[in-house]
C-alpha positions in Angstrom: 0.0 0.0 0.0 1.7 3.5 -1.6 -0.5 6.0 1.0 1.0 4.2 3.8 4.3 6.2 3.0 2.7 9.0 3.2 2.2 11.5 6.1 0.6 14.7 6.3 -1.1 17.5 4.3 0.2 19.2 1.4 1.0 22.3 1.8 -1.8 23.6 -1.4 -4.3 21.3 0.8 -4.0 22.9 3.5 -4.3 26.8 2.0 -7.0 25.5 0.2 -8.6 24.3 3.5 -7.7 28.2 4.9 -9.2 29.7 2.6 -12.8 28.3 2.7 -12.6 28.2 6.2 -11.7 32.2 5.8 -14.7 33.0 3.5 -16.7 30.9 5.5 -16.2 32.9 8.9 -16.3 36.3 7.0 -19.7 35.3 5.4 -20.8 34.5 8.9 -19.4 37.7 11.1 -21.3 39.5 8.3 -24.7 38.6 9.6 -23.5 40.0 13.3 -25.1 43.1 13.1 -28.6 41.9 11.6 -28.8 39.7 14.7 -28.2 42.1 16.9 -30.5 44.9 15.1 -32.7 42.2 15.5 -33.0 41.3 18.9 -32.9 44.6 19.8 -36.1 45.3 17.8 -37.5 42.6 19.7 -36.4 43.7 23.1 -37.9 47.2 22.2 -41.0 46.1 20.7 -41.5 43.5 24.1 -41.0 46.5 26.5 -43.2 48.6 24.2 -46.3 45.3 24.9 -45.1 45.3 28.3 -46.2 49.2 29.0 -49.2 49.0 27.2 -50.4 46.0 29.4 -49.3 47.8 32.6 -51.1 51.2 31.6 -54.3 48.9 30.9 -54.0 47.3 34.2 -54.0 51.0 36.1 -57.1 52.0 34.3 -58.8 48.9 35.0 -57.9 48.8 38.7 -58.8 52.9 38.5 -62.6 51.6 37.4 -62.4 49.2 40.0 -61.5 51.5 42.8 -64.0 53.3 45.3 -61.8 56.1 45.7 -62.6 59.6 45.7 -62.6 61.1 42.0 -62.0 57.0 40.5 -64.3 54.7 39.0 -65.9 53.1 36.0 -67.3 56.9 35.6 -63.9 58.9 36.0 -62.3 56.3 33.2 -62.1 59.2 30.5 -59.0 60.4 28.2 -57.2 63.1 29.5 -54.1 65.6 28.6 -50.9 65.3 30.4 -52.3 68.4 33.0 -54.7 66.8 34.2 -54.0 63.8 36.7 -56.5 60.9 35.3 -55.7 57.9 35.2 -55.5 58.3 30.9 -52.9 61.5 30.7 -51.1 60.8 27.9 -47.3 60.5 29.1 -44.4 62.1 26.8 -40.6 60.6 26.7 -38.6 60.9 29.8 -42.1 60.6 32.2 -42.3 57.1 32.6 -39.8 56.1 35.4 -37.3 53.7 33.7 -38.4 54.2 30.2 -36.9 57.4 28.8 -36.9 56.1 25.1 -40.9 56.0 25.7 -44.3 57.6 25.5 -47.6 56.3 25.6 -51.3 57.4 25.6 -54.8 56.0 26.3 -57.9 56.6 23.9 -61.1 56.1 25.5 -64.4 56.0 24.1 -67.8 55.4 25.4 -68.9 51.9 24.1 -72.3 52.0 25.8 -73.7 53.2 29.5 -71.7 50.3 31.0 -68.5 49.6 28.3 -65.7 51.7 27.3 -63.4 51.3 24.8 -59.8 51.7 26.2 -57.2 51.4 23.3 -53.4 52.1 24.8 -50.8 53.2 22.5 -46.7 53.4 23.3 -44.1 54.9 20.8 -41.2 54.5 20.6 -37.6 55.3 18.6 -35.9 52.4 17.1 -32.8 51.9 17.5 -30.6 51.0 14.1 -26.5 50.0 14.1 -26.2 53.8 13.0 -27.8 55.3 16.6 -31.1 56.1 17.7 -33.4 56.9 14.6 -36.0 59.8 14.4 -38.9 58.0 13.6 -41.1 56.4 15.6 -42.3 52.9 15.9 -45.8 52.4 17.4 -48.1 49.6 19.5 -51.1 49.7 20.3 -53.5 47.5 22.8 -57.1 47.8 23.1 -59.7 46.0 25.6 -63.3 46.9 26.4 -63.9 47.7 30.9 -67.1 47.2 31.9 -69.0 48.1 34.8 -69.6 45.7 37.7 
């Protein structure tokens, strides 16, 4: 048997071995920054669901409460002056969510449902920086009265 005598690589093997290794790794380190883009887009857009459910949840525990000035009744859309439980809040107002703003839309349904449709914004953010646009959710659920 001839291969027996032999030991090794050649030395054109083993560039030729390099070099698709090389190509393959640059082909994959390419596709770095789309993944990351990506699950950053999907962190963004899961803390954007994750307002919209909590702002929900204080409007429906507002229509639950007993309290002076709450209630099913007091659920209405408001403007940021005004302390309701639907002021629409601008970036920088919600406590650990500077990059964030959100709003509630009410509308009367009937005498005993209301409409409560939650909306957050926010700017996505792109391997070049933050971008100016914005990129919007939106939630919606129907409170009624007990």
């Amino acid at each position: 048997m001839a291969w027996k005598d032999q030991s090794g690589l050649t030395l054109a093997e083993i560039l030729v071995a390099m070099a698709v290794i090389t190509i393959a790794l640059v082909a994959v380190v390419q596709w770095f920054p789309l993944g990351i883009q990506g699950m950053e887009a999907g962190r963004q857009q899961s803390t954007a669901v994750f307002l919209a459910e909590q702002k929900l949840e204080q409007i429906k525990a507002w229509g639950l409460s007993s309290a002076a000035g709450q209630g099913f009744d007091a659920i209405t859309a408001g403007n940021p002056s005004t302390a309701t439980c639907c002021a629409a809040e601008g970036y920088t107002t919600i406590s650990g969510y500077a990059s964030y703003r959100r709003q509630a839309i009410v509308t009367d349904d009937t005498a005993n449902r209301k409409l409560v449709q939650v909306q957050v914004y926010y700017r996505p953010f792109t391997s070049q920086g933050a971008n100016t646009s914005e990129n919007q959710l939106e939630l919606a659920t129907i409170i009624a009265r007990h």
